[in-house]
C-alpha positions as CSV (number, residue, x, y, z in Angstrom):
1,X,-5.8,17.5,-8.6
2,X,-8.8,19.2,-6.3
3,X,-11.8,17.1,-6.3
4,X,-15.2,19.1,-5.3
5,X,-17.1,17.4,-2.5
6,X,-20.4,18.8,-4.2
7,X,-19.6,18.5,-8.0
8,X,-19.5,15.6,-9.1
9,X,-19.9,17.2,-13.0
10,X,-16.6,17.2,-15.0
11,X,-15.8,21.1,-16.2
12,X,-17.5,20.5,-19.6
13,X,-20.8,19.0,-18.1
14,X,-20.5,21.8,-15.2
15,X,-20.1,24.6,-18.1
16,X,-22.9,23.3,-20.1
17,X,-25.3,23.0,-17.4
18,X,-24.5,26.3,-16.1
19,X,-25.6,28.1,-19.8
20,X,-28.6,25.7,-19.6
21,X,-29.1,27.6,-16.2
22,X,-28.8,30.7,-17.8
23,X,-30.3,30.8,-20.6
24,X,-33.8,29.0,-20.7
25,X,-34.9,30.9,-17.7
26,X,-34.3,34.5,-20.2
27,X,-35.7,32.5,-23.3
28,X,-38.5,31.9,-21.3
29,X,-39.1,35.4,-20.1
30,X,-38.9,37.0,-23.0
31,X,-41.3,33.8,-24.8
32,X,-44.1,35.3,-22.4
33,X,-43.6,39.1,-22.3
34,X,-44.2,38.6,-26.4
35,X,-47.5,36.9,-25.5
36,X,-48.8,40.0,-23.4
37,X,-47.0,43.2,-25.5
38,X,-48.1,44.3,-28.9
39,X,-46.4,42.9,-31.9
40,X,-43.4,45.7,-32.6
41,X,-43.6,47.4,-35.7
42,X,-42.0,46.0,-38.9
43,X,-43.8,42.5,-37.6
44,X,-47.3,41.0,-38.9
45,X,-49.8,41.0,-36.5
46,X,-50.1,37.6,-34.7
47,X,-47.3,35.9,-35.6
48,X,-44.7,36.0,-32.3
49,X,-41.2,38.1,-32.7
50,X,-38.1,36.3,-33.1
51,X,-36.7,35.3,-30.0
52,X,-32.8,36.4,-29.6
53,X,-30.7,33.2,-28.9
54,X,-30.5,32.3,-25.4
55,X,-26.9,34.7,-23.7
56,X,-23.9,32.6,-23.2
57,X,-22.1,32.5,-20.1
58,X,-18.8,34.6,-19.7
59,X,-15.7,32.2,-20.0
60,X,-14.3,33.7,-16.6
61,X,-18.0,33.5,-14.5
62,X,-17.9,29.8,-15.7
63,X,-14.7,28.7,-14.3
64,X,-14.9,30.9,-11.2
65,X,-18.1,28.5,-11.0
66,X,-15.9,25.5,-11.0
67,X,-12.9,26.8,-8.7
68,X,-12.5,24.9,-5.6
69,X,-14.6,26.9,-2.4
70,X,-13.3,26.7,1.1
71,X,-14.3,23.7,2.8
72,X,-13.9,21.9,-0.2
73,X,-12.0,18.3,0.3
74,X,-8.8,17.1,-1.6
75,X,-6.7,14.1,-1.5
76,X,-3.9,15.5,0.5
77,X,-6.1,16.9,3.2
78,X,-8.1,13.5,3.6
79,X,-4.8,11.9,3.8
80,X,-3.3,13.7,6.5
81,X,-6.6,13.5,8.5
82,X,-5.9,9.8,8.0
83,X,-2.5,9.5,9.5
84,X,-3.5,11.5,12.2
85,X,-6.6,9.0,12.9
86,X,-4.2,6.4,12.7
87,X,-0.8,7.7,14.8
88,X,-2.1,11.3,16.2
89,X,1.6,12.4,16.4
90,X,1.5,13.5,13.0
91,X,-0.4,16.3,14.0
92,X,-0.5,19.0,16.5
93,X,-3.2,21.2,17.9
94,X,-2.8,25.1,18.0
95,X,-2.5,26.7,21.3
96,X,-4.9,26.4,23.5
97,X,-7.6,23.8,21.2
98,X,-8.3,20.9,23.0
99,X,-9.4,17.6,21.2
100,X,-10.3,14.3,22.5
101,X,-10.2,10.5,21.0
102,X,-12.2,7.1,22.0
103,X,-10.2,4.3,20.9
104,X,-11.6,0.7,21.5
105,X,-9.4,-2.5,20.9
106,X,-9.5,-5.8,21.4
107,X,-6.9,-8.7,21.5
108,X,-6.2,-12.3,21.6
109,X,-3.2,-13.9,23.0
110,X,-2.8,-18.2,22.7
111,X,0.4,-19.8,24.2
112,X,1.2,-23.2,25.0
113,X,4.1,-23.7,27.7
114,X,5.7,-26.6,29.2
115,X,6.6,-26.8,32.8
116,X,9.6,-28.9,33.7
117,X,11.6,-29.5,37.0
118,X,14.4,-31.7,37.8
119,X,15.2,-32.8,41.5
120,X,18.5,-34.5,41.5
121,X,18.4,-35.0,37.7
122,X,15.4,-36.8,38.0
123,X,12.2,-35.3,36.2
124,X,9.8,-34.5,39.0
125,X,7.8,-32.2,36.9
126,X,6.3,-32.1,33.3
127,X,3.2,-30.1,32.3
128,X,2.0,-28.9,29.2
129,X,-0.3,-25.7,30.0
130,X,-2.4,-24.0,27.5
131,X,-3.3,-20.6,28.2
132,X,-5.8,-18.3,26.4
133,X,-6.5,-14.4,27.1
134,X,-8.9,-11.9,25.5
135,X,-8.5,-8.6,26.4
136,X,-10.7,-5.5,25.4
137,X,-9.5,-1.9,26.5
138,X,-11.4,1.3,26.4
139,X,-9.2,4.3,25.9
140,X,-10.1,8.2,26.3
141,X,-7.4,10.5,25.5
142,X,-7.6,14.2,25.3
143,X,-5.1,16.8,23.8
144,X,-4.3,20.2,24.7
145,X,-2.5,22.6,22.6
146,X,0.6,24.2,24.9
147,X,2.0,25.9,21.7
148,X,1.3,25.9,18.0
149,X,4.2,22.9,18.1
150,X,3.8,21.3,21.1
151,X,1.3,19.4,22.1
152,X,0.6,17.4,25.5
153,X,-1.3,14.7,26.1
154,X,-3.5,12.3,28.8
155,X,-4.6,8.8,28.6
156,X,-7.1,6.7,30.8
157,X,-7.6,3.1,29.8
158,X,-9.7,0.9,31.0
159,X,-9.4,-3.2,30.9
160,X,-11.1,-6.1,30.6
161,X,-9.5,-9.2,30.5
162,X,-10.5,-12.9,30.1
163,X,-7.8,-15.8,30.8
164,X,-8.5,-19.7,30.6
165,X,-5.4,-22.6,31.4
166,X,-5.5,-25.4,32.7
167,X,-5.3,-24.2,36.3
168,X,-7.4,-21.2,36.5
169,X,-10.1,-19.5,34.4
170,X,-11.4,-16.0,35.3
171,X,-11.9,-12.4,34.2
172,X,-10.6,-8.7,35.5
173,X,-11.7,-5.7,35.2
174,X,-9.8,-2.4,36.1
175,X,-7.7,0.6,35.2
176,X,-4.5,0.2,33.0
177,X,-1.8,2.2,32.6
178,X,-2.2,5.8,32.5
179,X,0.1,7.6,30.6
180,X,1.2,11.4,29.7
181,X,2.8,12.5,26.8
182,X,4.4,15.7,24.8
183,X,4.6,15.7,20.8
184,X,6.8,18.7,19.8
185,X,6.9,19.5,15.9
186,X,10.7,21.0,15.5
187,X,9.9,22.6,12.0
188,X,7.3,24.7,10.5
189,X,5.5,22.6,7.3
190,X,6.0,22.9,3.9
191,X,3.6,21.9,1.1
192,X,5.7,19.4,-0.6
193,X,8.4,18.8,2.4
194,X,8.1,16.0,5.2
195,X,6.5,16.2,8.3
196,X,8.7,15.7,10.9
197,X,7.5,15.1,14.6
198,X,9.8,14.2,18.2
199,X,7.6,12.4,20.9
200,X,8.1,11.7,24.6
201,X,5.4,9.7,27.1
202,X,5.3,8.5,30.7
203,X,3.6,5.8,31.6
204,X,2.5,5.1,34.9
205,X,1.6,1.7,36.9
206,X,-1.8,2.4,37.9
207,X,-2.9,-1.0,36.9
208,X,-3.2,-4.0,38.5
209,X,0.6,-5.4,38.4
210,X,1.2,-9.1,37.2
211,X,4.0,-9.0,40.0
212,X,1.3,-8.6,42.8
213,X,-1.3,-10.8,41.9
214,X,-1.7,-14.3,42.9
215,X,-1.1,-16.4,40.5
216,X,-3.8,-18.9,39.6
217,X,-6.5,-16.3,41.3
218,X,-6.1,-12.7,39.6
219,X,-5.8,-11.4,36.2
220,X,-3.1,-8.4,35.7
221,X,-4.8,-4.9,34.2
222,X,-1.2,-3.1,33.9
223,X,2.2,-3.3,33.1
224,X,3.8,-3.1,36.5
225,X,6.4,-1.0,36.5
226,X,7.0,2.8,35.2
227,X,8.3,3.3,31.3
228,X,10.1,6.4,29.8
229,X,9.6,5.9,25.8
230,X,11.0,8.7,23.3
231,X,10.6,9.1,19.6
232,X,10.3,10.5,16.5
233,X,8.3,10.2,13.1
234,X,8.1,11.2,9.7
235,X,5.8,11.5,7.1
236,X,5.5,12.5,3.2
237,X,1.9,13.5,1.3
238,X,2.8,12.4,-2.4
239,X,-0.8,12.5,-3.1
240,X,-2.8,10.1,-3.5
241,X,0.2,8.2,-1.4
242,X,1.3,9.4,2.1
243,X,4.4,7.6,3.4
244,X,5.4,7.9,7.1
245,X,7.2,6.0,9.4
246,X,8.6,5.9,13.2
247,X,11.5,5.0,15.7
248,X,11.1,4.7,19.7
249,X,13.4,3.6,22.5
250,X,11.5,2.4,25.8
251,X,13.4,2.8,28.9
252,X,11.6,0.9,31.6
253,X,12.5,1.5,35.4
254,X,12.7,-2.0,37.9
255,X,9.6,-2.7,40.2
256,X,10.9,-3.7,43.6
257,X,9.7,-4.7,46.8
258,X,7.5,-7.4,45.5
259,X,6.4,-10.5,47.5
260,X,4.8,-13.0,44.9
261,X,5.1,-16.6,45.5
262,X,6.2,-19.0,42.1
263,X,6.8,-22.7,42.6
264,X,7.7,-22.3,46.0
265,X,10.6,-19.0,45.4
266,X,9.4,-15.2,46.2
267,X,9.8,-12.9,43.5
268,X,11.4,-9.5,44.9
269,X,12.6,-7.7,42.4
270,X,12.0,-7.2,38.3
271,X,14.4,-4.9,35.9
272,X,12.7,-5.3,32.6
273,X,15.4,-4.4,29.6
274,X,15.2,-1.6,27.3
275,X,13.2,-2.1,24.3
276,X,13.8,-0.5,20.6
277,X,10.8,-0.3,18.3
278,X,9.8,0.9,14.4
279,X,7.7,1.1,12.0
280,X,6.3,1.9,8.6
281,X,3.8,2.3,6.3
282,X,1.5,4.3,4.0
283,X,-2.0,5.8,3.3
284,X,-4.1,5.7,0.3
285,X,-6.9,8.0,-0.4
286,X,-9.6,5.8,-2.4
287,X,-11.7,8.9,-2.4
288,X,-12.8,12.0,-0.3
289,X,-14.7,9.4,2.1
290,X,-12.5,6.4,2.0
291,X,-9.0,5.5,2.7
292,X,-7.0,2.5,3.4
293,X,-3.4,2.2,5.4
294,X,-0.9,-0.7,5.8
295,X,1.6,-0.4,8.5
296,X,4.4,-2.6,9.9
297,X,5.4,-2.7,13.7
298,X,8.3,-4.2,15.5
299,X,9.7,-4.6,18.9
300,X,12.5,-5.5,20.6
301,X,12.7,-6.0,24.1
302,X,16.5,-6.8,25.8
303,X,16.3,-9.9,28.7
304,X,14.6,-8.9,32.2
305,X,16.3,-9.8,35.2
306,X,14.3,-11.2,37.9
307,X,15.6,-11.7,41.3
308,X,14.3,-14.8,44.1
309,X,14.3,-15.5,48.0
310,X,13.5,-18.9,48.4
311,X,10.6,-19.5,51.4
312,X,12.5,-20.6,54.0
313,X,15.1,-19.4,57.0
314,X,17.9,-18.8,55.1
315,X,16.2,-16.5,52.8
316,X,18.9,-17.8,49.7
317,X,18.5,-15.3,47.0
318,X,18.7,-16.6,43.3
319,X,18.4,-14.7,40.2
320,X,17.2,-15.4,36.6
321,X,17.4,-13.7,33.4
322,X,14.7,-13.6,30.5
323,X,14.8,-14.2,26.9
324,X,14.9,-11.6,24.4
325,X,12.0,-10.9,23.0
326,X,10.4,-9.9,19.3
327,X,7.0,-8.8,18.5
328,X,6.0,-7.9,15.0
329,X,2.5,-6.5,13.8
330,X,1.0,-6.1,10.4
331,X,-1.6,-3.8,10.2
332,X,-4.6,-3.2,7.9
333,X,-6.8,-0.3,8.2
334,X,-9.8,1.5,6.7
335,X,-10.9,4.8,7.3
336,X,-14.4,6.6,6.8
337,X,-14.7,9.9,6.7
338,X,-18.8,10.5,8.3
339,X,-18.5,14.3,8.8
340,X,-16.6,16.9,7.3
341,X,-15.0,16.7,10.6
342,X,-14.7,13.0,11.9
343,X,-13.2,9.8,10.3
344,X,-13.7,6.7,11.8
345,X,-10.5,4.5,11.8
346,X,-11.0,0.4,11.8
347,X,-7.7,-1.4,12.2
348,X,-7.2,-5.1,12.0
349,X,-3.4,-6.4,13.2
350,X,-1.9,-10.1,12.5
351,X,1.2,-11.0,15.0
352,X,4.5,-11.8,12.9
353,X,5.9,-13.5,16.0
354,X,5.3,-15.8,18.9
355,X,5.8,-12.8,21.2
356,X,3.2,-11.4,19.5
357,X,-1.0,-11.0,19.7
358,X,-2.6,-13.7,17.3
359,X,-5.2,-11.0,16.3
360,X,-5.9,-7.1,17.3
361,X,-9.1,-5.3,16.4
362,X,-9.1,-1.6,16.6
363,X,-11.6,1.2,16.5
364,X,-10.8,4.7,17.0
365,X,-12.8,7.7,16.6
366,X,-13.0,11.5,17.5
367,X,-15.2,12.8,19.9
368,X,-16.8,16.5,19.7
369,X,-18.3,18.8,22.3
């Protein structure tokens, strides 16, 4: 069903209104070139002449009136603007078009942990440390159309984070992570077919690594190390429903030569493990302005080696591995369509998990030039 952005009449109201156009304006002419033309013959003198009944609009002109003009706004089209908004690898750019995206989030991350040491099987050590961290990231990414089905990408993000324990309290501000990426469509679309999309990004560790920071004194901006992460997603208009969903692998390379002292050992070396991640969800179209989109995340992330020196002469080397990690996300979103061309995107995330964020809060917008 095509919904007209500037018609809110149904076809009946829109027909009738259109004869009301038509017609009074030629009743009315003809009303006052009786009032200034001599009565015709085979009338009596001052009485007015019949008026003919007002002309009825041709069936065709009236539904040509009512067809759908181009610029006009459906459900499907609002709804793949949406999951574009919302994942932008559902949609590429045509060669050589250039389009750029602000995205503003912020998150919360509570843990509690509990430090324990044993010297000769004797406790020596038992803490409870609570440990809170707000982080808000600005993001600026821009697109550039290498084909009509490939698209590449840049990201710059820019941190701010707060974190309180029970040892240190302070705040950091500084580049993340930049990252480049490609999003390569392998077939052309089709009205009523899926939309099927392969991705591939490289993220670098321009931020400030939590492997070089002293602990208790800095906050971390990055991830640390250099990540390879491949994918693929699919989506499915069945307006007023779009379904789509995704699949990535993260391969993440070690980050070596470090020299960061933890409870008297020197961390050298980290090989973080591969992680898998998916996802899925769908769009609603509530109108031409307004849509709404629920997603699930998940990710898996295999045990990280990390490898010691202790701080003395002998230099004894010691290694420990991780635990496996999970981190599930349900998202909620609403988008606002403001222009003919922008939709604003507000997303609000729940962790699932103890790996997790407690809470996300995202905004994401298009930016013109």
């Amino acid at each position: 069903m095509t919904m007209r952005l500037h018609s809110p009449l149904s076809p009946l109201a829109a027909a009738a209104a259109l004869a009301l156009a038509i017609g009074l304006p030629l009743a009315s002419g003809l009303a006052c070139a009786q009032s200034q033309s001599p009565a015709p013959p085979g009338t009596e003198a001052g009485k007015p002449a019949p008026v003919p009944p007002p002309a009825v609009p041709d069936a065709d002109a009236a539904r040509d009136a009512l067809k759908a003009r181009e610029g006009d706004i459906n459900q499907a089209t609002l709804l793949k603007e949406t999951l574009s908004a919302a994942d932008k690898q559902y949609s590429l750019l045509k060669a050589g078009q250039v389009s750029a995206t602000y995205d503003l989030n912020y998150s919360y991350i509570g843990t509690e942990t509990i430090n324990a040491k044993f010297t000769d099987s004797t406790l020596t050590l038992f803490e409870i440390q609570n440990t809170r961290a707000h982080t808000i990231t600005n993001t600026g990414s821009v697109d550039y159309g290498l084909l009509d089905n490939l698209t590449g990408s840049f990201t710059l993000p820019l941190v701010s984070r707060y974190s309180q324990s029970t040892d240190f309290g302070g705040i950091s501000h500084g580049l993340g992570d930049i990252s480049l990426g490609l999003r390569w469509q392998p077939f052309a679309l089709h009205r009523d077919g899926p939309t099927y999309t392969g991705s591939a990004s490289l993220r670098l560790p321009t931020g400030r690594s939590p492997y070089t920071t002293i602990v208790g004194q800095n906050v971390a901006t990055g991830s640390g190390n250099t990540a390879i992460t491949l994918g693929g997603n699919v989506s499915q208009v069945l307006d007023p429903v779009a379904l789509f969903g995704s699949l990535n692998f993260t391969f993440n390379l070690p980050a070596r030569n470090l020299s960061q002292e933890r409870d008297g050992l020197i961390l050298t070396e980290v090989r973080p493990g591969t992680s898998v991640g998916f996802g899925f969800g769908f769009a609603y179209a509530l109108s031409y302005k307004v849509s709404t989109t629920m997603s699930l995340q998940e990710t898996i992330s295999a045990r990280s080696k990390l490898k010691f020196v202790t701080d003395d002469e002998a230099r004894t080397t010691s290694s420990s591995l991780t635990a496996t990690q999970t981190s599930g996300m349900l998202n909620f979103g609403l988008g606002l369509r403001v222009s003919p061309k922008t939709t604003v995107n507000v997303t609000v995330g729940v962790g699932l998990s103890t790996d997790s964020p407690d809470f996300t809060l995202g905004l994401n917008m298009p930016l013109s030039f």
